[in-house]
FIGUDREN-958208 format. One line per 8 residues: number of its first residue (from 0); for each residue y negated, x negated, z of C-alpha. Coordinates in nm, 4 decimals, always signed. Layout:
residues N
NUM> Y:X:Z | ...;
end
This chain:
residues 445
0> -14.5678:-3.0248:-4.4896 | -14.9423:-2.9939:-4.3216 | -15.2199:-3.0338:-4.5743 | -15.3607:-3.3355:-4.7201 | -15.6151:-3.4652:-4.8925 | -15.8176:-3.7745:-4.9132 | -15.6324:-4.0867:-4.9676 | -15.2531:-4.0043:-4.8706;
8> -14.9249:-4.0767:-5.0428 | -14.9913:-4.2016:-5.3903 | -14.7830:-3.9928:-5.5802 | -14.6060:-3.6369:-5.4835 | -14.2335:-3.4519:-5.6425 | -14.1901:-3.1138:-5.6057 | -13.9731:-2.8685:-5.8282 | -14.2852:-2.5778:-5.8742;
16> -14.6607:-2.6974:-5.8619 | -14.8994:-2.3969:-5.8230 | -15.2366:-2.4611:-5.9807 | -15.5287:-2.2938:-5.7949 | -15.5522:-2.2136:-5.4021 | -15.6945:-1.8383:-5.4803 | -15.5574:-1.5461:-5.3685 | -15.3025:-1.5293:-5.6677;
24> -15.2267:-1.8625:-5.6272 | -15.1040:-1.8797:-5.2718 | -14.9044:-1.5575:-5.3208 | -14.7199:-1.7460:-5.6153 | -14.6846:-2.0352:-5.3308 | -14.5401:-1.7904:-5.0672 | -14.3191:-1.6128:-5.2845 | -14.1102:-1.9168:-5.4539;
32> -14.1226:-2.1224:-5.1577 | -13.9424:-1.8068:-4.9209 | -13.7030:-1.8090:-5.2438 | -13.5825:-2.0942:-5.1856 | -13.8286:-2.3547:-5.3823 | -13.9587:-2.6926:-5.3506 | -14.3264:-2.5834:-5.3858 | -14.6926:-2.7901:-5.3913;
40> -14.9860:-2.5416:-5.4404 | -15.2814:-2.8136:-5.5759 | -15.5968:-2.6340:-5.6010 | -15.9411:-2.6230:-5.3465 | -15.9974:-2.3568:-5.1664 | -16.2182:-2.0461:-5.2910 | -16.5668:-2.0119:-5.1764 | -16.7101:-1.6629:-4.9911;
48> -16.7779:-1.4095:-5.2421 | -16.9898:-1.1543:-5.0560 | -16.9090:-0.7836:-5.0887 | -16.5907:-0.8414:-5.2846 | -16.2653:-0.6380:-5.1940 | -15.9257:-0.5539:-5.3441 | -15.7624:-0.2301:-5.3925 | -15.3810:-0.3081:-5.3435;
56> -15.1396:-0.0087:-5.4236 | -14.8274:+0.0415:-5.3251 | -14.6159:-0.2344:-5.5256 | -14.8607:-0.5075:-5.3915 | -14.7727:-0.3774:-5.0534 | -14.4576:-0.4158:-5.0479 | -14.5190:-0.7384:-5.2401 | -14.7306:-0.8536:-4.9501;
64> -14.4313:-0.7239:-4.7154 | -14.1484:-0.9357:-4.8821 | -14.3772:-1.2642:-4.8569 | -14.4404:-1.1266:-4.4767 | -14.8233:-1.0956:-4.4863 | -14.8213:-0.7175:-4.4725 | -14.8797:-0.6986:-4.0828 | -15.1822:-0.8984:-4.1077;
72> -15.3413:-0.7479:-4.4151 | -15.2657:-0.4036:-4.2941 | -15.4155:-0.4754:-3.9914 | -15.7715:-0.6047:-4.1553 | -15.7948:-0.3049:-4.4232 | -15.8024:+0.0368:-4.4871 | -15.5647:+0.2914:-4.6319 | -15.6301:+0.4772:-4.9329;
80> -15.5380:+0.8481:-4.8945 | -15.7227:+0.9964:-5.1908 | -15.9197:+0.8583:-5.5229 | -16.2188:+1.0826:-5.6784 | -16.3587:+1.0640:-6.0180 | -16.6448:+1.2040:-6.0707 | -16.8088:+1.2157:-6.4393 | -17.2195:+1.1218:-6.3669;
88> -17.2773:+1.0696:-6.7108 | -17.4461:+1.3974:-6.8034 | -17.2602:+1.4898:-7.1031 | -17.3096:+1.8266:-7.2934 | -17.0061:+1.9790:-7.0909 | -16.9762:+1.9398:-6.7559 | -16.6689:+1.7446:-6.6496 | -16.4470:+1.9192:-6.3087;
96> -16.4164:+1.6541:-5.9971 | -16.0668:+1.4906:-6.0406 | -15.9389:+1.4147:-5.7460 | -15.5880:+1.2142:-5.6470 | -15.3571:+1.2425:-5.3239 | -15.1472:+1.0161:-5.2257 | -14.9504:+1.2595:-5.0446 | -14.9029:+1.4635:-5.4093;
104> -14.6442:+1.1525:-5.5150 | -14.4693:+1.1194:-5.1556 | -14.6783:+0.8305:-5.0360 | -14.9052:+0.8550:-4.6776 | -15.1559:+0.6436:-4.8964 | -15.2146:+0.4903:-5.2480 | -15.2886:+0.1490:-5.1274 | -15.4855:-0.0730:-4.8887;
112> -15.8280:-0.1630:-4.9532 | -15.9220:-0.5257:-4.7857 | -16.2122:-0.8210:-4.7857 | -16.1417:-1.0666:-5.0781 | -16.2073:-1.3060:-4.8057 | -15.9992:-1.2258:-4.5325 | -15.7046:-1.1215:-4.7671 | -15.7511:-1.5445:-4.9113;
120> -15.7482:-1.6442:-4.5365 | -15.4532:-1.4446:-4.4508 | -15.2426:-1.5984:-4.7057 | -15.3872:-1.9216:-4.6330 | -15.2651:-1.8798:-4.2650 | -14.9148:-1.7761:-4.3628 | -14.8653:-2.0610:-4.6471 | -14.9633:-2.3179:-4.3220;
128> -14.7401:-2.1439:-4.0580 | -14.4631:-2.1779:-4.3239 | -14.4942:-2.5536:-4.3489 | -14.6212:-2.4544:-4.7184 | -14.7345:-2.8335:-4.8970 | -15.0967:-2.7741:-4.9645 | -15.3128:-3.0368:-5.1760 | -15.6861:-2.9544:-5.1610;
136> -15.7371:-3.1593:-5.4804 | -15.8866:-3.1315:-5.8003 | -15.6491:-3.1634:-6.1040 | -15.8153:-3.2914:-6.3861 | -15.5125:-3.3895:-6.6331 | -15.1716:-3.2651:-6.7297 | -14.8777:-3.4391:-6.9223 | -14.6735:-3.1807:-7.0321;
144> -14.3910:-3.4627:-7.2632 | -14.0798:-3.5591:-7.1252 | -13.8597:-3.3629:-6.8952 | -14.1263:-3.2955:-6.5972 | -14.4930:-3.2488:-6.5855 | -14.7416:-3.4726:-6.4627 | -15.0598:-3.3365:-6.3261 | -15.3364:-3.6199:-6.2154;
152> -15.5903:-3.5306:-5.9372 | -15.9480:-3.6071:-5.8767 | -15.8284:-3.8861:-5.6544 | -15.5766:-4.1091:-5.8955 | -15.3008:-3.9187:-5.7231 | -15.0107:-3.7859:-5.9452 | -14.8168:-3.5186:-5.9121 | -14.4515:-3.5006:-6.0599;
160> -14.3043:-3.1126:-6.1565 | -14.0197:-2.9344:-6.2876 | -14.2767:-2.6744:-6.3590 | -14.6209:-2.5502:-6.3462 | -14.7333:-2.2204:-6.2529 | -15.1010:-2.1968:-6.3436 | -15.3107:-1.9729:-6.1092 | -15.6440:-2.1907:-6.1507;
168> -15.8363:-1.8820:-6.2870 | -16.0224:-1.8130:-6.6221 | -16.1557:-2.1655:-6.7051 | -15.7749:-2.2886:-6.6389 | -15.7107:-2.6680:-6.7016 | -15.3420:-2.5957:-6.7379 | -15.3981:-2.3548:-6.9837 | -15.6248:-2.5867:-7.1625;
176> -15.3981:-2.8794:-7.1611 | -15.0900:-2.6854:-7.3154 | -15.3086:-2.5561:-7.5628 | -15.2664:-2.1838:-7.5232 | -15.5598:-1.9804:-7.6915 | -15.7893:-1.7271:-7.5599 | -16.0019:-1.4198:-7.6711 | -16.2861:-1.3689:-7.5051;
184> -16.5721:-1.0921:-7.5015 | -16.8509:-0.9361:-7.2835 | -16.9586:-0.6191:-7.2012 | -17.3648:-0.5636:-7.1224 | -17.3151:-0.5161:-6.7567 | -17.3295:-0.6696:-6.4245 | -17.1401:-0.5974:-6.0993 | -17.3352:-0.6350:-5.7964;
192> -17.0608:-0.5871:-5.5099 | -17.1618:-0.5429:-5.1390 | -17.0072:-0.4083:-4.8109 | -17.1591:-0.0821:-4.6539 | -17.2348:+0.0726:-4.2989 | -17.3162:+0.4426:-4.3717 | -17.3965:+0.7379:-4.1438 | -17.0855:+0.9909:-4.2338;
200> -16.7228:+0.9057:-4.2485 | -16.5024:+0.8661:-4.5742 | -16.1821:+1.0208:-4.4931 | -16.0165:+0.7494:-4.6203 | -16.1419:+0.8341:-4.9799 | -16.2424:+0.6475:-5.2374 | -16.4994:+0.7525:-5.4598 | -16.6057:+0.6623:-5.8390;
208> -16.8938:+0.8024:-6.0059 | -16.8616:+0.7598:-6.4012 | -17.2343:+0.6885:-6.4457 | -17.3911:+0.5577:-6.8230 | -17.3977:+0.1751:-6.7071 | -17.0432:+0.2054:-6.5837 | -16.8374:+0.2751:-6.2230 | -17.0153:+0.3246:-5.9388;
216> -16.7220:+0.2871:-5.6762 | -16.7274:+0.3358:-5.2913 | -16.3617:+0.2507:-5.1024 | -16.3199:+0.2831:-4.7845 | -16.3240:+0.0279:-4.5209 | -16.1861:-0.0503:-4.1746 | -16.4161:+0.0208:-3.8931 | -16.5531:-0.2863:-3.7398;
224> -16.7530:-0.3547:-3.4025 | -17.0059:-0.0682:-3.3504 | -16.9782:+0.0397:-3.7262 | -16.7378:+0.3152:-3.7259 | -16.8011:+0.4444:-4.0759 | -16.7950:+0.1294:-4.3395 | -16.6770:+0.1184:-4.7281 | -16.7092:-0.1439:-4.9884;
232> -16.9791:-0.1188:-5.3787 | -16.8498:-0.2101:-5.6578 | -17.1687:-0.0884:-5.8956 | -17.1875:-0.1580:-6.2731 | -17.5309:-0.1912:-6.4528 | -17.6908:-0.3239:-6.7110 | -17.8402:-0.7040:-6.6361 | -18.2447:-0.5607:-6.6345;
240> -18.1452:-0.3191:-6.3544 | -17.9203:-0.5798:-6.1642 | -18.2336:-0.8592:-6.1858 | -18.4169:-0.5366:-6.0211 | -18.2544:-0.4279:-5.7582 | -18.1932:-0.8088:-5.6710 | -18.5216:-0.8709:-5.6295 | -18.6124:-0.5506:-5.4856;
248> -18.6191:-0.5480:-5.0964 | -18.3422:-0.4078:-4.9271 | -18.4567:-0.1429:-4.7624 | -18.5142:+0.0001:-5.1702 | -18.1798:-0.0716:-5.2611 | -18.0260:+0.1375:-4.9512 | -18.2247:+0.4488:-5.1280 | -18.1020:+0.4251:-5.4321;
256> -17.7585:+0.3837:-5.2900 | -17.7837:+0.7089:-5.1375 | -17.9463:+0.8652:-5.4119 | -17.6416:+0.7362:-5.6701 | -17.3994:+0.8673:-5.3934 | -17.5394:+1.1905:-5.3929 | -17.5820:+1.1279:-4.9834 | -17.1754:+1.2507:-4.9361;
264> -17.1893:+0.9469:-4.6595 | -17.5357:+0.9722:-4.5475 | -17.7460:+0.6848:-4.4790 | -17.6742:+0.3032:-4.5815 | -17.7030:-0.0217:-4.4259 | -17.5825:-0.3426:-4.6234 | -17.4092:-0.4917:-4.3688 | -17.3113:-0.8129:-4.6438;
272> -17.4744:-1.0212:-4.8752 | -17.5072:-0.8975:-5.2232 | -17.3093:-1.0223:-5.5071 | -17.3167:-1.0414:-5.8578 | -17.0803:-1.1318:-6.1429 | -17.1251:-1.0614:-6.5158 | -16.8290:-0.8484:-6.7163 | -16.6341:-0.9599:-6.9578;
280> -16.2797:-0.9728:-7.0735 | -16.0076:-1.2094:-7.1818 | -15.7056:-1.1912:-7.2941 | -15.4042:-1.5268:-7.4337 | -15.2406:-1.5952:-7.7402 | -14.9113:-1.6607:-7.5354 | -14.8016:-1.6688:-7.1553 | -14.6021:-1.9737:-7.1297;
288> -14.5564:-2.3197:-7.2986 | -14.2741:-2.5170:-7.2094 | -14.2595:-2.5755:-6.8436 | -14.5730:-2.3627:-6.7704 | -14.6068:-1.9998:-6.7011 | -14.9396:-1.8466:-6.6458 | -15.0121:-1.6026:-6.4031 | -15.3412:-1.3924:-6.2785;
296> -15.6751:-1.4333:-6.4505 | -15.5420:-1.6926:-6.5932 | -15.4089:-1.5061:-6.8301 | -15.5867:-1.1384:-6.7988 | -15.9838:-1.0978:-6.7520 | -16.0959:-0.6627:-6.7078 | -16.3881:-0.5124:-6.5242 | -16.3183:-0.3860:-6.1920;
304> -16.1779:-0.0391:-6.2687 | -15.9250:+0.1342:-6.1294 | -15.8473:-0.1512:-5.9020 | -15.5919:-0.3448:-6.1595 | -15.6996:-0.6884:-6.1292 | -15.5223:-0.8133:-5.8543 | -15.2473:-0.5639:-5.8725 | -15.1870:-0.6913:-6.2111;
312> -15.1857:-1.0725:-6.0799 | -14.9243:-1.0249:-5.8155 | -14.6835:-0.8007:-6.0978 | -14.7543:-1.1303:-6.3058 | -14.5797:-1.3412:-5.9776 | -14.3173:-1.1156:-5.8773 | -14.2112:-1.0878:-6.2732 | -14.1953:-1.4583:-6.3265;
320> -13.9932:-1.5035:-5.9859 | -13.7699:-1.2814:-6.1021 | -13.7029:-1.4147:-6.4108 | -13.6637:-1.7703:-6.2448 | -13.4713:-1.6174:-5.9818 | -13.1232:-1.8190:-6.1262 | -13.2707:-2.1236:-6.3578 | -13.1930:-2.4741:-6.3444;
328> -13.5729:-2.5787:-6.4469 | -13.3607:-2.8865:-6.5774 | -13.2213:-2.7124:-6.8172 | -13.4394:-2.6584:-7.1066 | -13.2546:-2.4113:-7.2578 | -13.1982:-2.1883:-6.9489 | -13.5559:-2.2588:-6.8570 | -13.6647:-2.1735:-7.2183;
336> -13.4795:-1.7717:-7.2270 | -13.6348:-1.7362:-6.8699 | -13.9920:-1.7845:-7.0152 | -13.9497:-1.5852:-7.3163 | -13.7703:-1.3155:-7.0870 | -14.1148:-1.3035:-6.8888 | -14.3648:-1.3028:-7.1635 | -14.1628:-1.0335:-7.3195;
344> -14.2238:-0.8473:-6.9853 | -14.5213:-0.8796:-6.9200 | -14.6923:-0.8562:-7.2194 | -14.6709:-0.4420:-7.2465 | -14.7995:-0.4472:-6.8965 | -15.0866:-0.6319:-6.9233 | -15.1730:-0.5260:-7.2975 | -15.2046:-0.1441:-7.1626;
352> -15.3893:-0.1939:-6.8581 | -15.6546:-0.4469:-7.0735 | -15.6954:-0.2014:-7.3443 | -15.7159:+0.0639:-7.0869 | -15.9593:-0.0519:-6.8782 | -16.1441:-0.1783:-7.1752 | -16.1229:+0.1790:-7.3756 | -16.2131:+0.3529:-7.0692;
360> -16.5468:+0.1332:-6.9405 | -16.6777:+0.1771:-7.3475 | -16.6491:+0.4972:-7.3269 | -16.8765:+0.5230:-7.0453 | -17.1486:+0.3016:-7.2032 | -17.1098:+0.4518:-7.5270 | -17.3579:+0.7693:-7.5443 | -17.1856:+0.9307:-7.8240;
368> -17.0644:+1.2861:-7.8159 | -16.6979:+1.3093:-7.9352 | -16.6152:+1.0252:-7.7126 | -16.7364:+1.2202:-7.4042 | -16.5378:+1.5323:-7.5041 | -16.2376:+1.3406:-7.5268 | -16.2789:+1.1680:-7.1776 | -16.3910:+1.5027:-7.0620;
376> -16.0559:+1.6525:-7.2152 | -15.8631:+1.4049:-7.0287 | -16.0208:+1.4995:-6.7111 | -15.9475:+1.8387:-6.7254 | -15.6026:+1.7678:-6.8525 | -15.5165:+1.5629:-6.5396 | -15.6988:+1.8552:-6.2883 | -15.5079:+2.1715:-6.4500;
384> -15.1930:+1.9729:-6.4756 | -15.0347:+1.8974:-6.1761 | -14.7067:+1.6707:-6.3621 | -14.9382:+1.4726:-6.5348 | -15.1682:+1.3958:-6.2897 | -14.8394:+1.2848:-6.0636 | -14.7396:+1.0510:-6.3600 | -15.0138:+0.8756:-6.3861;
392> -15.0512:+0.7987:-6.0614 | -14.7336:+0.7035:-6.0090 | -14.8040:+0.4964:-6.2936 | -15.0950:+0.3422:-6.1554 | -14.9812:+0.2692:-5.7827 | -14.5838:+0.1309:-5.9104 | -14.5538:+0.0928:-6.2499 | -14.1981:+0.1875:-6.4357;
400> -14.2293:-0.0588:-6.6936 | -14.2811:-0.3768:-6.3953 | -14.0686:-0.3346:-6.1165 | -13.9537:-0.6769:-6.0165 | -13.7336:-0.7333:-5.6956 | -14.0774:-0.8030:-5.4754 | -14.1711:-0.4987:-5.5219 | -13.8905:-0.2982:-5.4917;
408> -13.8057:-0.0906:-5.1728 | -13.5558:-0.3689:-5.1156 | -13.4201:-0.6162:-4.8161 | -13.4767:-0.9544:-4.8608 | -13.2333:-1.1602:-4.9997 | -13.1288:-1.5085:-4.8944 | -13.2771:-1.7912:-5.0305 | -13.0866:-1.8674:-5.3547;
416> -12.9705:-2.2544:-5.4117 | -13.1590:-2.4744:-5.6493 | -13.0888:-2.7184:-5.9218 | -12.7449:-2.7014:-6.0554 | -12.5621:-2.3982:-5.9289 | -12.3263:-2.1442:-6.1015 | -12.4405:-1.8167:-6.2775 | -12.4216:-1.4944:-6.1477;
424> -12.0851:-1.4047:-6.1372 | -11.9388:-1.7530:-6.1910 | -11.7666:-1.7408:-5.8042 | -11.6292:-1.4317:-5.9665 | -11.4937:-1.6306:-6.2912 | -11.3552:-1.9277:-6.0821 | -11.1367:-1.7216:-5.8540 | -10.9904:-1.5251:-6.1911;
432> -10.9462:-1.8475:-6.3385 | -10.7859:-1.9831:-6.0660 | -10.5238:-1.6788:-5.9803 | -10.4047:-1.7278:-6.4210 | -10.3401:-2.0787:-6.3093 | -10.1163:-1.9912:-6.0164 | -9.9494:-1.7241:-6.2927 | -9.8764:-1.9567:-6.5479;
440> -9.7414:-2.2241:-6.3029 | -9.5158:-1.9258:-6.1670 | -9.4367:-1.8363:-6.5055 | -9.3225:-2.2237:-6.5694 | -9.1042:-2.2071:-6.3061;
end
């Protein structure tokens, strides 16, 4: 079905309604609709955010190839050959470069790196050539009683589900309405985010300076036009130096983005508007409630580092498809071991990245001596030792604890049939059943 919005139909079905239209969001709408679903993703659609990218490693790839976006991302990004780390923090003992290949783990590159904004419109583009229904709406109420759920939109229109996958971001109404708790907390820092046109080229590297206010992080970027050599900021700081360099003219800024990247790419040009967003983190008491399952930020708030946040969001889709993968969503029961089968999945995977990310950001902040020996320790741990430095980023780019079938080096399969169909292995059961029959009627004979 096209999109609609406005006054149409007064009241939609559907077997999966996917709250939120953001990048998350229509993934989760690609994937279960190509498996086979009756899907309606409800949700408007994102606003620009200037200078924002994602990092997607090598699960989300082939993620994004099983949904068949991957031409068309691939085509607007940049691959990621190589990650530095470099410690900028000044400690007592100076900390060795570490530096990452993709080609040490068998892979021509970790990942992609792409515009927030044309990754959003690429999905966008594929949900509508795939007939995908899309409500630009508002939902402002849920009913989760009775044996669907009833979502109400801005307009009086009602939608009817078998179930609710909730990708409608940190403030989620969903979430809200089924009354899952959160735990939130801040960090004193602000990202400003931006895209760059610099003099030298990156070699496909992307760079992170461990600096006192947190990450300073160039990835690379696609050329574009007459700007050969382009990368993306990610740049943590405290709020009093973000209000600064806001209001500082630009010119200013471009210095002291050489100056923080030591000049390795030369000269800088913002080619994008600047933006901004605060840090904080958040994490949920649970990760489903009857016919809900939450997915993305919904369900997982981290600062930017090491690229996890989307990565994360898409495990979160291809682990609840999955797990869904051979459900009647009528059937409470069945529905109900599928749900705790996913939280009980998910939850080691998106406990260690949180705490991760969150141990690893503090100690950058943190001025305090034994904590920079031991993140100094680690550094040279993962530099000297060539098997652990191959683990973890293995680790990093395809996790072994969350590897679902979308993101698996695996053909497609055929879209499975919905509502009331047998288990696996229940053709199996019927033909053995069928062949004792024949025996015994032999037998009687």
């Amino acid at each position: 079905m096209a999109d609609t919005d406005g006054g149409a139909a007064p009241g939609i079905e559907t077997q999966i309604l996917v709250a939120g239209a953001g990048s998350t969001g229509l993934a989760a709408a690609l994937a279960f609709a190509r498996a086979g679903w009756r899907v309606t993703l409800v949700g408007r659609l994102p606003a620009p955010l200037p200078g924002r990218t994602v990092a997607l490693f090598e699960a989300s790839v082939r993620f994004l190839d099983s949904i068949g976006a991957l031409d068309a991302v691939r085509a607007a990004a940049c691959p990621i050959e190589t990650i530095r780390m470099i410690d900028d923090t000044e400690q007592l003992l100076p900390v060795p470069d570490l530096v990452m290949r993709a080609e040490e783990i068998g892979l021509p590159a970790f990942g992609l790196n792409v515009s927030n904004d044309e990754l959003t419109a690429i999905l966008l583009e594929r949900a509508r050539a795939a007939s995908l229904d899309i409500v630009e709406a508002e939902i402002v109420d849920y009913d989760f009683e009775g044996d669907a759920v009833i979502a109400t939109l801005a307009d009086g229109r009602r939608v009817e589900a078998q179930f609710v996958i909730a990708a409608d971001g940190r403030a989620s109404r969903a979430r809200n309405a089924a009354g899952i708790d959160t735990k939130e907390w801040t960090y004193p820092q602000v990202a400003l985010t931006a895209l760059l046109r610099h003099e030298l080229p990156h070699d496909n590297i992307s760079t992170e300076y461990h600096t006192r206010s947190g990450p300073f992080t160039l990835v690379p970027l696609p050329a574009r036009g007459e700007a050969q050599n382009r990368s993306s900021l990610v740049w943590l700081m405290n709020p009093r130096d973000a209000r600064r360099r806001l209001a500082e003219p630009r010119a200013e800024l471009e210095y002291e983005l050489e100056d923080f990247s030591r000049g390795k790419l030369g000269a800088m040009t913002i080619e994008s508007g600047v933006g901004e967003f605060r840090m904080g983190g958040m994490q949920v008491s649970r990760l489903t409630a009857g016919r809900l399952a939450l997915v993305g930020e919904t369900c997982h708030v981290f600062p930017p580092i090491g690229a996890q946040g989307l990565n994360l969001s898409l495990r979160d889709v291809a682990d609840l498809e999955d797990c869904l993968a051979s459900v009647d969503l009528r059937n409470e029961r069945e529905l109900s071991r599928a749900l705790m089968r996913y939280e009980l999945q998910r939850r080691a995977d998106i406990g260690f990245r949180t705490h991760g990310v969150d141990l690893l950001n503090r100690s950058l902040i943190i001025p305090y001596l034994p904590i920079d020996l031991i993140r100094g320790a680690g550094f040279v741990a993962m530099t000297a030792l060539g098997p652990l430095r191959r683990a973890v980023m293995r680790e990093g780019v395809a996790p072994h604890l969350a590897r679902p079938r979308l993101m698996r080096a695996e053909e497609p399969r055929e879209p499975r049939m919905r509502g009331r169909r047998p288990r696996p292995g229940a053709e199996l059961v019927g033909a053995a059943r069928d062949a004792l029959a024949l025996l015994r009627r032999g037998a009687a004979r």
